[in-house]
C-alpha positions as CSV (number, residue, x, y, z in Angstrom):
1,X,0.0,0.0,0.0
2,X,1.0,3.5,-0.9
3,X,1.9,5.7,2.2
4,X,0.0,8.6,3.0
5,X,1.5,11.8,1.6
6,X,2.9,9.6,-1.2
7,X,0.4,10.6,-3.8
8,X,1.9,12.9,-6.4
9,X,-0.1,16.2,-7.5
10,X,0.6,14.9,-11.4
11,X,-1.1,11.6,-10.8
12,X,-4.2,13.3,-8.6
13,X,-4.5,15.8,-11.7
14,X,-4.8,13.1,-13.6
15,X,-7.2,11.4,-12.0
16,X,-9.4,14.4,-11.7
17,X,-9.0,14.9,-15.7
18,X,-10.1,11.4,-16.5
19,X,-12.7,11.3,-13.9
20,X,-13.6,14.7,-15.4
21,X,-13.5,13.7,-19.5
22,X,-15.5,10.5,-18.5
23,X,-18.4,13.0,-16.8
24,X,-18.2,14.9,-20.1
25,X,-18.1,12.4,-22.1
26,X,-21.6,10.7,-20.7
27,X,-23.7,13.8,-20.1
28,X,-24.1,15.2,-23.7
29,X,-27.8,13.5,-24.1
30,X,-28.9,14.5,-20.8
31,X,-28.0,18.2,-21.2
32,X,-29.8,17.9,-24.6
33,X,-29.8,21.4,-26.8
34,X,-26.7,23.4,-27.9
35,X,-24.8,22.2,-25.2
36,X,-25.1,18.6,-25.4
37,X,-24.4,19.1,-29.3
38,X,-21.2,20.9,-28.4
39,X,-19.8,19.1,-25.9
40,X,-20.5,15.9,-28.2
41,X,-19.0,17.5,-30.8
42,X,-15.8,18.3,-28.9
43,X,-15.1,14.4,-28.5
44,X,-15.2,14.3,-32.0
45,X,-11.3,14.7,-32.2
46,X,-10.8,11.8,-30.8
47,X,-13.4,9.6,-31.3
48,X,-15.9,8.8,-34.7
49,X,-19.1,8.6,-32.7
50,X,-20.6,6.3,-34.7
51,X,-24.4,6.3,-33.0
52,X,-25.0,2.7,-33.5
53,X,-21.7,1.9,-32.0
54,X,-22.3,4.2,-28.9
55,X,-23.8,3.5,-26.0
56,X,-27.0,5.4,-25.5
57,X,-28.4,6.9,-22.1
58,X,-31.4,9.4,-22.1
59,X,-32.2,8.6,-25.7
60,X,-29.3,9.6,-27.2
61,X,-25.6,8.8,-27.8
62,X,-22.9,9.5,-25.6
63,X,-20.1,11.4,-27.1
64,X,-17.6,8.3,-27.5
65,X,-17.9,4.8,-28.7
66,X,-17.9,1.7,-27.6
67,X,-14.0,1.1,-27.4
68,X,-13.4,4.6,-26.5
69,X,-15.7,4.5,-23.9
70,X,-13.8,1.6,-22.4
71,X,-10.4,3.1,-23.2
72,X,-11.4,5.8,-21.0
73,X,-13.0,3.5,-18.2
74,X,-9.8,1.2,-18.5
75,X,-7.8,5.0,-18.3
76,X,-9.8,6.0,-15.1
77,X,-9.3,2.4,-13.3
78,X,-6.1,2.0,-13.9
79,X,-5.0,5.1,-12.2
80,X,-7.5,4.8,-9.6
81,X,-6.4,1.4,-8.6
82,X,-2.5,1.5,-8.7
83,X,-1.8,3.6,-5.5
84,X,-3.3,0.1,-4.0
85,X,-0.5,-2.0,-5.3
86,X,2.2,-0.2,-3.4
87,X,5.0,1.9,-4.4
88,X,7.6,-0.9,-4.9
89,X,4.6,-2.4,-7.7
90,X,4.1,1.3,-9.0
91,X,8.2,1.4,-9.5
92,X,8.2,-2.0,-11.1
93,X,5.8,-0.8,-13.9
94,X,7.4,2.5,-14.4
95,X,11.0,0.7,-14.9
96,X,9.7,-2.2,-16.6
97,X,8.9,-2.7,-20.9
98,X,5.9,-0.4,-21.2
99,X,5.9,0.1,-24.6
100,X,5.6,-3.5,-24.9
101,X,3.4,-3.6,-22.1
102,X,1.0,-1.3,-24.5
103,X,1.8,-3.5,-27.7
104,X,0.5,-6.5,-25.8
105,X,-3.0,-4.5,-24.4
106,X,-3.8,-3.2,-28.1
107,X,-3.6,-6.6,-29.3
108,X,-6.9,-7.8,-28.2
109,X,-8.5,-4.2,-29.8
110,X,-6.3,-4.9,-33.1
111,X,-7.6,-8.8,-33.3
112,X,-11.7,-7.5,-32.3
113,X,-11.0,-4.9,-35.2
114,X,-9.7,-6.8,-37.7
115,X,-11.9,-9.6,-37.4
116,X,-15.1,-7.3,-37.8
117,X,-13.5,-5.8,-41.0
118,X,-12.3,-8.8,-42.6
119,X,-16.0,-10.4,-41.6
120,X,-14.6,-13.3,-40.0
121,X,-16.7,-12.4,-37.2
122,X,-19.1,-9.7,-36.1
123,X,-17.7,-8.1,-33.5
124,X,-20.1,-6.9,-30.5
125,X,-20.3,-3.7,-28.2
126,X,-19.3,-6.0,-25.1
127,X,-16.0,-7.2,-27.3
128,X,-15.3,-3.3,-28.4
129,X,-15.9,-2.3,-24.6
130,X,-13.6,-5.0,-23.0
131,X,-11.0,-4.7,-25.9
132,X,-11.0,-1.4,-25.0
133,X,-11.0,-1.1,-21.5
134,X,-8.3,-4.0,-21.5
135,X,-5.4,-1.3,-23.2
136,X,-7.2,1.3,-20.9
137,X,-6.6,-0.1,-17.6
138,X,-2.7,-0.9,-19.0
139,X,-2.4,2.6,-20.0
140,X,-3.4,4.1,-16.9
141,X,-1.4,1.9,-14.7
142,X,1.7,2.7,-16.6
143,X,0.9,6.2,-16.2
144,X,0.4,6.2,-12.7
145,X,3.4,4.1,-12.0
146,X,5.0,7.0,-13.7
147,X,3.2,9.8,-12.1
148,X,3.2,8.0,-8.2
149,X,7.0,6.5,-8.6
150,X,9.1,8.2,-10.9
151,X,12.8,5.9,-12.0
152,X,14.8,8.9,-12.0
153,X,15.4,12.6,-11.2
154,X,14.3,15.2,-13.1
155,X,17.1,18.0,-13.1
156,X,16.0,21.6,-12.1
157,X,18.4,24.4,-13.1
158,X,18.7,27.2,-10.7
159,X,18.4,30.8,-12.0
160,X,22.5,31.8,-11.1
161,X,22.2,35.3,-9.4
162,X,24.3,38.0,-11.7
């Protein structure tokens, strides 16, 4: 277990920012009007919002798909979850092979993809979601390993007096 007064501001900021894009991302149909048009639209950067690949709450679409949603969820779990595995865990992951760690965790999305395209089988919003939420959860532990136990010391240059 983490110690108290071990949590780093850079990994609570980012746990308030994916906390705070998953809120976003899920309240454009309830706020309805302009509002809930432009907030959906903002997600469109990242995200093709294709309705019937969406989950839907209050009638409508929210602003990311299936996989995205679950990138995000996987994102917010991740980070939310590793201050539980202790710092020596949290150092582990930050020194260990992450981009391989990553390669590994996008498989699954890259194999549910491919197979839907090539139409060797129809892939379903429970396999886009759990793909998804698969490199998520990966890519949110890495970066809070990184944020909660960094390998090595950043330098900070001193201003010399003149």
């Amino acid at each position: 277990m983490i110690r108290p007064g071990t949590l780093t501001v850079g990994w609570a900021v980012a746990l308030s920012a994916v906390g705070a894009l998953a809120v976003l991302a899920v309240i454009p149909p309830a706020l309805g009007g302009d509002a809930g048009a432009m907030l959906h639209h903002a997600f469109a950067a990242v995200c093709h919002q294709m309705p019937e690949r969406s989950l839907h709450l209050h009638g409508g679409p929210i602003a990311l798909c299936h996989r995205c949603s679950g990138i995000l969820v996987g994102l917010l779990v991740g980070l939310a979850a590793l201050p539980g595995l202790g710092v020596s865990a949290a150092r582990g992951i930050a020194r260990g092979a992450q981009i391989q760690w990553l390669v590994l965790a996008a498989l699954p999305t890259a194999a549910d993809w491919a197979v839907g395209a090539l139409g060797i089988w129809a892939n379903t919003p429970a396999s886009r979601l759990l793909t998804g939420a698969l490199f998520g959860l990966v890519a949110g532990a890495i970066l809070g390993a990184n944020l909660l136990a960094p390998t090595r010391a950043v330098p900070v240059s001193h201003p010399t007096p003149s």
